[in-house]
C-alpha positions in Angstrom: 143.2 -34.7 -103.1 142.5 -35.7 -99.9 140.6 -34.0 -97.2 141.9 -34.1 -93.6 139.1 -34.8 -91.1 140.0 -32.9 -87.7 140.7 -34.7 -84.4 138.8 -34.1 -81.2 140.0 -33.0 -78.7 139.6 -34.2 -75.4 138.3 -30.8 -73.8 135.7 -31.0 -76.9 134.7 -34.5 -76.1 133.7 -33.4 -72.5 132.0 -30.6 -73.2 129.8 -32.2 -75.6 129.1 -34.8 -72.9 128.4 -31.9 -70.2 126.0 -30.6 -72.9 124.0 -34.1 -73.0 124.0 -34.2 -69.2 122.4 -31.1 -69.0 120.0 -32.1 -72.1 118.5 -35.1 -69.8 118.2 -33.2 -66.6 115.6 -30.4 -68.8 113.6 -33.3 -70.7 113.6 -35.4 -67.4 112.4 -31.7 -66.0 109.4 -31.7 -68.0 107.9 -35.0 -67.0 105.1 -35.7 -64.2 106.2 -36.0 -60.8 105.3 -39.9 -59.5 106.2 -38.6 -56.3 104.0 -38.5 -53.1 101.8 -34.9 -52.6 102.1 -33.4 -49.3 99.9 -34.4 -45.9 97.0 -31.6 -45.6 95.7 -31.7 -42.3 92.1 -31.9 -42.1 90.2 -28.7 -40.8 88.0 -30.2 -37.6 84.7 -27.6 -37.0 84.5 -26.3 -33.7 81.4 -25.1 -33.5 80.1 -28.8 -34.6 79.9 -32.1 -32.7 79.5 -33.3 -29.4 80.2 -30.9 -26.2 79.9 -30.7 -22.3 80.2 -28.4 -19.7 79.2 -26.7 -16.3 76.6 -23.8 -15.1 76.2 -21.7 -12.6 73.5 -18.9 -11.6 70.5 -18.4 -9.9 66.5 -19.8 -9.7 63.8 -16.9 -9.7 60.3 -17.8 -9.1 57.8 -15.8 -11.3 55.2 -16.4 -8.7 56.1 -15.3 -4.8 52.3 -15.1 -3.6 50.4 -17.9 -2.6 46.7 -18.6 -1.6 45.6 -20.3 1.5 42.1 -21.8 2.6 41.4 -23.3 5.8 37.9 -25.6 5.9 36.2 -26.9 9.0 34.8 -30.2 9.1 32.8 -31.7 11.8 30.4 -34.6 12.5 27.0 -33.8 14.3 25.2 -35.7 16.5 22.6 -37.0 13.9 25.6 -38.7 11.8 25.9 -35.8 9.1 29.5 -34.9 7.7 29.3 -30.6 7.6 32.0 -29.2 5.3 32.1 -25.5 5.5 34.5 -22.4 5.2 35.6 -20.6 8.5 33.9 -16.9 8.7 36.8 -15.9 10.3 40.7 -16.4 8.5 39.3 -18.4 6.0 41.7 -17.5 3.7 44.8 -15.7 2.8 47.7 -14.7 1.2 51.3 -15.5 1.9 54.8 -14.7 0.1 57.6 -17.0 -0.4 60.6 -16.7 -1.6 62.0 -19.9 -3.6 64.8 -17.7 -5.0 68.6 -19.6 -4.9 71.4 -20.4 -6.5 71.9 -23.2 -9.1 75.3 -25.5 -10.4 74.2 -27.3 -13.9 75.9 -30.2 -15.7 75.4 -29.5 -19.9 75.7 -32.4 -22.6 74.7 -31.4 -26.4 75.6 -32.0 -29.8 75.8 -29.1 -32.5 75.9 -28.9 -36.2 76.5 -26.6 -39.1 73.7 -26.4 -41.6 76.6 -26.3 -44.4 79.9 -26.5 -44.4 80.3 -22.4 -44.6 76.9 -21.9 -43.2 76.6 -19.7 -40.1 73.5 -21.6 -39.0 73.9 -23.7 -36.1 71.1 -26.2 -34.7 71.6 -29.1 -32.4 70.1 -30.6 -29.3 70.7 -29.8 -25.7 70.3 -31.4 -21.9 70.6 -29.3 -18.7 70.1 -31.1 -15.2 70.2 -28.2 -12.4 69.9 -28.5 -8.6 69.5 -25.2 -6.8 70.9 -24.6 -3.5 68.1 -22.5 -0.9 65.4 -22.6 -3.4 62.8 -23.7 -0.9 61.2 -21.4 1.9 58.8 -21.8 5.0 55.4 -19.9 5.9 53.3 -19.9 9.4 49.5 -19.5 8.4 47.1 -19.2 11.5 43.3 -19.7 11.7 42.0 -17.9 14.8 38.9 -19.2 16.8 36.3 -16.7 17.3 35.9 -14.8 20.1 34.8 -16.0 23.9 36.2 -19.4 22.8 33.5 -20.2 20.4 34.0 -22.4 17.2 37.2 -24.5 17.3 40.0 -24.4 18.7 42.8 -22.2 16.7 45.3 -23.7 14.5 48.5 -22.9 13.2 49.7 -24.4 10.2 53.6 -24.6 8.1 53.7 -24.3 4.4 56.9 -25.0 3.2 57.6 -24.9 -0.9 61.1 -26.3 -2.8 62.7 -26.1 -6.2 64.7 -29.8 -5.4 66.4 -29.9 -9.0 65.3 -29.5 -12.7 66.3 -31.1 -16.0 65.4 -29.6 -19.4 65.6 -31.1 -22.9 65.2 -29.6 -26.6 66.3 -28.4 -29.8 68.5 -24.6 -30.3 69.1 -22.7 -33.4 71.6 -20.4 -33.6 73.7 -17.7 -35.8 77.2 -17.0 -35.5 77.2 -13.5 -35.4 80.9 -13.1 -35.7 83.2 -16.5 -36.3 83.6 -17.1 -32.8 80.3 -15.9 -31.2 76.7 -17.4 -31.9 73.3 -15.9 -30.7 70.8 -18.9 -30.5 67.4 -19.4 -28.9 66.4 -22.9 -27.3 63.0 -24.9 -26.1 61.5 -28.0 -24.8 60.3 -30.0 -22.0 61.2 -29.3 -18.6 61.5 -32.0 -15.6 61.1 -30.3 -12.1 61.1 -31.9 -8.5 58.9 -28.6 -6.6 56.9 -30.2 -3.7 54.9 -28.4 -1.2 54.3 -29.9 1.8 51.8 -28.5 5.0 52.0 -29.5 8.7 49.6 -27.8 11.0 48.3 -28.6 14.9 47.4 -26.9 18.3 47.3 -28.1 22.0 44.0 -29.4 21.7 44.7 -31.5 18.7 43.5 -35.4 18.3 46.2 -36.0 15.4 48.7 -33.6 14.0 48.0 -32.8 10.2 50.5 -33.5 7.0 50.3 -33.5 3.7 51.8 -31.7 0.4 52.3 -33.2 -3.0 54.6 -35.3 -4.2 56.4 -32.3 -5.9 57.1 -34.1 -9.5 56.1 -31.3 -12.8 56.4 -31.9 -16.2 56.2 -28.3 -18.2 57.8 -26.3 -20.8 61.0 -24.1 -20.9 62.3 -21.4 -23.7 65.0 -19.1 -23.8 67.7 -17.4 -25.2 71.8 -17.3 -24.5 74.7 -16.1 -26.5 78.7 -18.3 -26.6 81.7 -16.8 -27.0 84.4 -19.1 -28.2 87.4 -17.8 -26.8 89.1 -20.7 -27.8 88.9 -23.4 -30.4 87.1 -25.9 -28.9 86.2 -23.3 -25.6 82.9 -21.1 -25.1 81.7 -19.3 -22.2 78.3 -17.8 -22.7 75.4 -16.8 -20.5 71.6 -17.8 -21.0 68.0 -17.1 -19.8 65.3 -19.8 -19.8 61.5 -19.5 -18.9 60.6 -22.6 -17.3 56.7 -23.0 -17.2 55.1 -25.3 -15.3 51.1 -25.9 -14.3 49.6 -24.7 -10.9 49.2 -26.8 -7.6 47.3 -27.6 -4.9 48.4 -28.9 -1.6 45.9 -30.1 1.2 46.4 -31.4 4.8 43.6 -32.1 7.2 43.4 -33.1 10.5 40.9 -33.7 13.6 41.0 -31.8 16.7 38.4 -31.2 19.8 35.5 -29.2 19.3 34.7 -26.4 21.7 32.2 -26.7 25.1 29.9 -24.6 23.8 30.0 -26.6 20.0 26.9 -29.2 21.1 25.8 -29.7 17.7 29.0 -31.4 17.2 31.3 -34.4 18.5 34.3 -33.6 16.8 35.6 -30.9 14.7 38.5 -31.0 12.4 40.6 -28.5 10.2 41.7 -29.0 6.4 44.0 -26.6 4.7 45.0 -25.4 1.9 47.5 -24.2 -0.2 48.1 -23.2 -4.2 50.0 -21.5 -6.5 52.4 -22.0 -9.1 56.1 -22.4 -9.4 57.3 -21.7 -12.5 60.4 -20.0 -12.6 63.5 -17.6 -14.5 66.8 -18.9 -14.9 69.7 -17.0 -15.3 73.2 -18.6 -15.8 77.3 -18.5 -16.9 77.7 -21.2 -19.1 81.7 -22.5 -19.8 81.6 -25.2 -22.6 83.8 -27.6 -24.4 83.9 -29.5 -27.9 85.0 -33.0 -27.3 87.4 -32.7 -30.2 90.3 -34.0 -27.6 90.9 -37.1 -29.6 92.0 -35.1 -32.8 95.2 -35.0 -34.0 97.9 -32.2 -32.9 98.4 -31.3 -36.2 94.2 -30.5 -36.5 93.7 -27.3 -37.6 90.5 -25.9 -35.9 88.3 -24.0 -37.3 86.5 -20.8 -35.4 
């Protein structure tokens, strides 16, 4: 007997090739992808790097009261040189008031301790020039009465914070993502001369002198940033700038009086000291010099 074996159909045939299709597409399903992963951009840090900005504020000195000493010199018949402090407005005390306003040019460079660390230390430059930090004095020496002694002299004392530059390390803590408490110090570069000009009708030579105003001290301080926007921070700040004390000195020669026959001549030397250390107070606006990243840069606060 013979057995009859069944004809396909042509509707079987493509479904059983429908079926293999769909077979290859599930294998070919489960095998790695050789294609390319996506672009991540890279995250840039904010709060690290280079950065610059402007300041603006004020210049307070700590000290406003000053000493000043007038000396009389003379030379004497016999040849000797007498140096000796007046009786009378020897000395005294005078204010000023070095107290102005300041504009500041900023340059540092911060960075994170770690990557997720809120610890931020870096270095910092400030160079400042106030604007009416400098002030004038009159400081008279009176003769004695009846015209005895020499003859009276009235002398300027002028003092100036000229500009100021401070260098050093900060360490801060960001607080909140976008606002970091830090505390700063270092050396501090000031330009504060004194300068003293002094005569009278009967004088020989009109006095000058000063100093030539260069200081080298120490400054520390404290400020806070608030980075409004990535790569943006306004903040304010106090420094301390300590510098050493000074003396300025001017002498001159003038005419002694009629009744002065011990002497020839007599002259006049005065002087002047104090200190000018200072407070500064300031609004700070900075800016990370991440400008050359990529649009696509996601910035991290």
């Amino acid at each position: 007997m013979k057995h009859k074996v069944p004809l396909l159909c042509a509707e079987s045939v493509l479904g059983l090739l429908a079926a293999a299709a769909m077979l290859g597409q599930a294998r070919a399903a489960d095998l790695p992808s050789h294609k390319t992963a996506p672009l991540i951009p890279p995250v840039l840090d904010a709060w690290s790097g280079p950065y610059v900005g402007i300041g603006a504020g004020a210049v307070l000195p700590t000290q406003t009261a000053w000493t000043a000493e007038a000396y009389q010199t003379g030379i004497t018949q016999t040849g000797l040189k007498t140096f000796t402090p007046y009786a009378w407005g020897a000395s005294a005390t005078f204010n000023t008031s070095e107290a102005g306003f300041l504009g500041a040019i900023i340059a540092g460079w911060n960075f994170r301790w770690t990557p997720n660390s809120n610890i931020i230390f870096g270095v910092e430059n400030e160079f400042a020039i106030p604007v009416g930090a400098h002030s004038t004095v009159t400081y008279a020496v009176p003769g004695p009465l009846f015209g005895l002694g020499v003859t009276p002299q009235v002398a300027q004392i002028g003092r100036a914070w000229e500009w100021g530059d401070t260098l050093g390390p900060r360490l801060g803590y960001l607080i909140l993502p976008n606002m970091l408490l830090y505390g700063n110090g270092g050396v501090a570069f000031v330009q504060a001369p004194e300068s003293i000009r002094f005569g009278s009708a009967a004088v020989l030579a009109n006095g000058t002198g000063g100093s030539n105003g260069m200081r080298v001290g120490w400054f520390a301080g404290a400020g806070v940033d608030w980075q409004f926007s990535p790569g943006w921070r306004v903040g304010v700040s106090y420094k301390y700038v300590g510098l050493p004390s000074v003396t300025a000195q001017a002498a001159g020669l003038s005419y002694g009086s009629a009744f002065q026959a011990a002497q020839i001549a007599a002259g006049t030397s005065f002087i002047a000291s104090g200190n000018p250390s200072a407070h500064i107070v300031e609004l700070r606006l900075t800016r990370s010099l991440d400008f050359w990243a990529p649009s696509s840069v996601v910035t991290a606060y």
